[in-house]
C-alpha positions in Angstrom: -78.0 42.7 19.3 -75.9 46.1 20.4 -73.3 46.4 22.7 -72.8 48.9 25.4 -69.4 50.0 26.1 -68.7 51.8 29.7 -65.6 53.7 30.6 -63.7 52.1 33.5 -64.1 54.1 36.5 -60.1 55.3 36.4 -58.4 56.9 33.7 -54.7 54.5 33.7 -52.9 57.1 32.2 -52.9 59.1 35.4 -52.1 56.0 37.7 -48.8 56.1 39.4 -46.4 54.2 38.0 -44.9 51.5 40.8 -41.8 50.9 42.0 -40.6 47.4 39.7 -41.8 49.8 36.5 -39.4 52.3 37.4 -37.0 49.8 38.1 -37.3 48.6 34.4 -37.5 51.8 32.7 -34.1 52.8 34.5 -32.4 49.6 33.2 -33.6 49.5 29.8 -33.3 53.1 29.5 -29.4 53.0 31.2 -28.7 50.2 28.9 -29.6 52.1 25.7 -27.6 54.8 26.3 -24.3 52.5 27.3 -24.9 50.2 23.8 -25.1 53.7 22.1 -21.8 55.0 23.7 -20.3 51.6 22.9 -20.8 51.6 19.6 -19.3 54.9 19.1 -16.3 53.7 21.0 -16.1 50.2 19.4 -15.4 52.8 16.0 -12.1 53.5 17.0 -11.2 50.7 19.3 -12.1 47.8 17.8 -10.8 46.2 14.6 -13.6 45.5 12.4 -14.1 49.3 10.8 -11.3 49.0 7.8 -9.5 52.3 7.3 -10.0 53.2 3.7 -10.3 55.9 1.9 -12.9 57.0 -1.0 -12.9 59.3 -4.4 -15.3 60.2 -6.4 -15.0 58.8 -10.1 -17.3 57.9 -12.9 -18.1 54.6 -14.2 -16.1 55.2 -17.5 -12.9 56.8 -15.7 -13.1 54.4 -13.6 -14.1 51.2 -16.6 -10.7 52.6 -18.5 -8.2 52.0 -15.2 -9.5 48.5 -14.3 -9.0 47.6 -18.3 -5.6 49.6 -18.1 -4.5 47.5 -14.6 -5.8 44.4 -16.4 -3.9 45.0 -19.7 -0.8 45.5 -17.9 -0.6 42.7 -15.1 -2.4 39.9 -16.7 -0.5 36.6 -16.5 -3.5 34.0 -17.6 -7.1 33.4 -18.0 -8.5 31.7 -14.7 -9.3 28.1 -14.9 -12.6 28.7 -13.4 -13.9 30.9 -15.6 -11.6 31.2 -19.0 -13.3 34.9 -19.6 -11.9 36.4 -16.7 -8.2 37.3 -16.9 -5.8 37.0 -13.6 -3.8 39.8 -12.6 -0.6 39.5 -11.0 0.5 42.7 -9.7 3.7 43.6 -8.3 3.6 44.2 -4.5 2.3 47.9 -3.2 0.5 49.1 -6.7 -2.3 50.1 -7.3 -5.0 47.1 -7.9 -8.5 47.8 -9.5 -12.0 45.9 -9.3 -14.2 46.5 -10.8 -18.1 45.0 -10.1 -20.7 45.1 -12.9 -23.4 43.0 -13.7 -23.8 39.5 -12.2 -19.1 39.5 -12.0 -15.9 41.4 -10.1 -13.7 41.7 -12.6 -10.3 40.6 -12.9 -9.3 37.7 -10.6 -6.6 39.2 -8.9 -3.3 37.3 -7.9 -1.2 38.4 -4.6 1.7 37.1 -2.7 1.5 36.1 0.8 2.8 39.4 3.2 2.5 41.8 0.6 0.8 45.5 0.8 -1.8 46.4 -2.0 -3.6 49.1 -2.3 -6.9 47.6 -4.2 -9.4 50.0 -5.6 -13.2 48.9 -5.6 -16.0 50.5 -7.2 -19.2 49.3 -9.3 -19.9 50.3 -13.1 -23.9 50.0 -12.8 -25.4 49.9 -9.3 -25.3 49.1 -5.9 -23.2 45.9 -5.3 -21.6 44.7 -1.6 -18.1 43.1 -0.8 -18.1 40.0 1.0 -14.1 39.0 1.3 -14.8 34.9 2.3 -13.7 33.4 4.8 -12.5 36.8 6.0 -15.4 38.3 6.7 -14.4 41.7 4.9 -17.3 44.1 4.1 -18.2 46.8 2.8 -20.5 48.4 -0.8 -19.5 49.1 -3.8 -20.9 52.7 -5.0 -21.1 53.4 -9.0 -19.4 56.9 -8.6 -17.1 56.1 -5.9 -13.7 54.4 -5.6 -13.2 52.7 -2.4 -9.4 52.2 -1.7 -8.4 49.7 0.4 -5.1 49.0 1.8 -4.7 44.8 2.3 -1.5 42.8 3.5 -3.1 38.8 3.0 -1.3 36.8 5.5 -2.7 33.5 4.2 -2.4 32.4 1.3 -4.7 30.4 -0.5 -8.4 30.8 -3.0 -10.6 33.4 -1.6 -13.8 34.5 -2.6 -15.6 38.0 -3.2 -19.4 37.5 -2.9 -21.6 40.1 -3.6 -23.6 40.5 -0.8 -25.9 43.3 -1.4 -29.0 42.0 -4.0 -28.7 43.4 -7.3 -30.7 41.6 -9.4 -31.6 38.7 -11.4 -28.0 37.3 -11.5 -26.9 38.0 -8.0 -26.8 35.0 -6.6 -23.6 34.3 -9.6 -22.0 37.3 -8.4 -18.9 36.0 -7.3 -14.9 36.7 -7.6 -11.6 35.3 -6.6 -8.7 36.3 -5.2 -5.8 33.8 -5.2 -2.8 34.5 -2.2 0.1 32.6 -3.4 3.3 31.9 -1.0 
């Protein structure tokens, strides 16, 4: 039992290509190139892209400022969680997360119309920040201190999920950040 295999008689690679292929190409090829302008646009015109800035740091340097903010600013322990603290800043200081294994610590306590300019950056590995229901993203690099500049304008409990997997314990990776009137 063999086969026999035959070439076909043309070679399709040197067919001309027809009219509705060219058609095609040009639209899927113009349309590429407009999404790839649009998103370079949509950088600077739309809203989404936060304005922050970023330093480098250590985990340690950067371990002994969140426990410095927290030292100074806590008011309780959360009711939640009795381990984490709650930090009550004054409006337009300097606030400090920190993410490390499986918790964002402090739980941080603004006031409604306030400016804050809140400093994010991870002790261990990667980890992401989810700001829920705002939809506020971005990841937190060991190394790096994001800052962020926030004005809530709702008050209320908000939660920080981590949303980039980091292990075992991800999935209780979660903060809060309470908006009071």
């Amino acid at each position: 039992m063999g086969y026999s295999f035959t070439a076909p008689a043309k070679n399709w690679a040197t067919e001309p290509i027809e009219r509705t292929e060219i058609l095609w190409i040009t639209i899927a090829g113009s349309w590429c190139l407009f999404m790839f302008g649009w998103m370079i646009a949509w950088h600077w015109i739309g809203n989404q892209n936060m304005a922050n800035e970023a330093y480098r740091t250590t985990p340690e340097v950067y371990a002994k400022k969140v426990e410095d903010f927290t030292a100074k600013y806590t008011v309780r322990q959360d009711k939640s969680d009795p381990s984490l603290p709650v930090v009550a800043p004054p409006p337009g200081s300097d606030v400090y997360l920190a993410a490390s294994r499986w918790q964002w610590r402090p739980v941080v306590e603004f006031q409604k119309g306030k400016t804050y300019r809140v400093h994010i950056s991870s002790l261990d590995w990667d980890h992401g920040f989810s700001l829920q229901p705002e939809n506020i993203n971005f990841q937190a690099y060991p190394g790096y201190e994001q800052v962020v500049t926030m004005t809530p304008n709702k008050s209320g409990q908000f939660s920080i999920v981590c949303n980039e997997y980091c292990g075992i314990g991800h999935h209780t990776m979660l903060g809060r950040i309470y908006v009071k009137e």
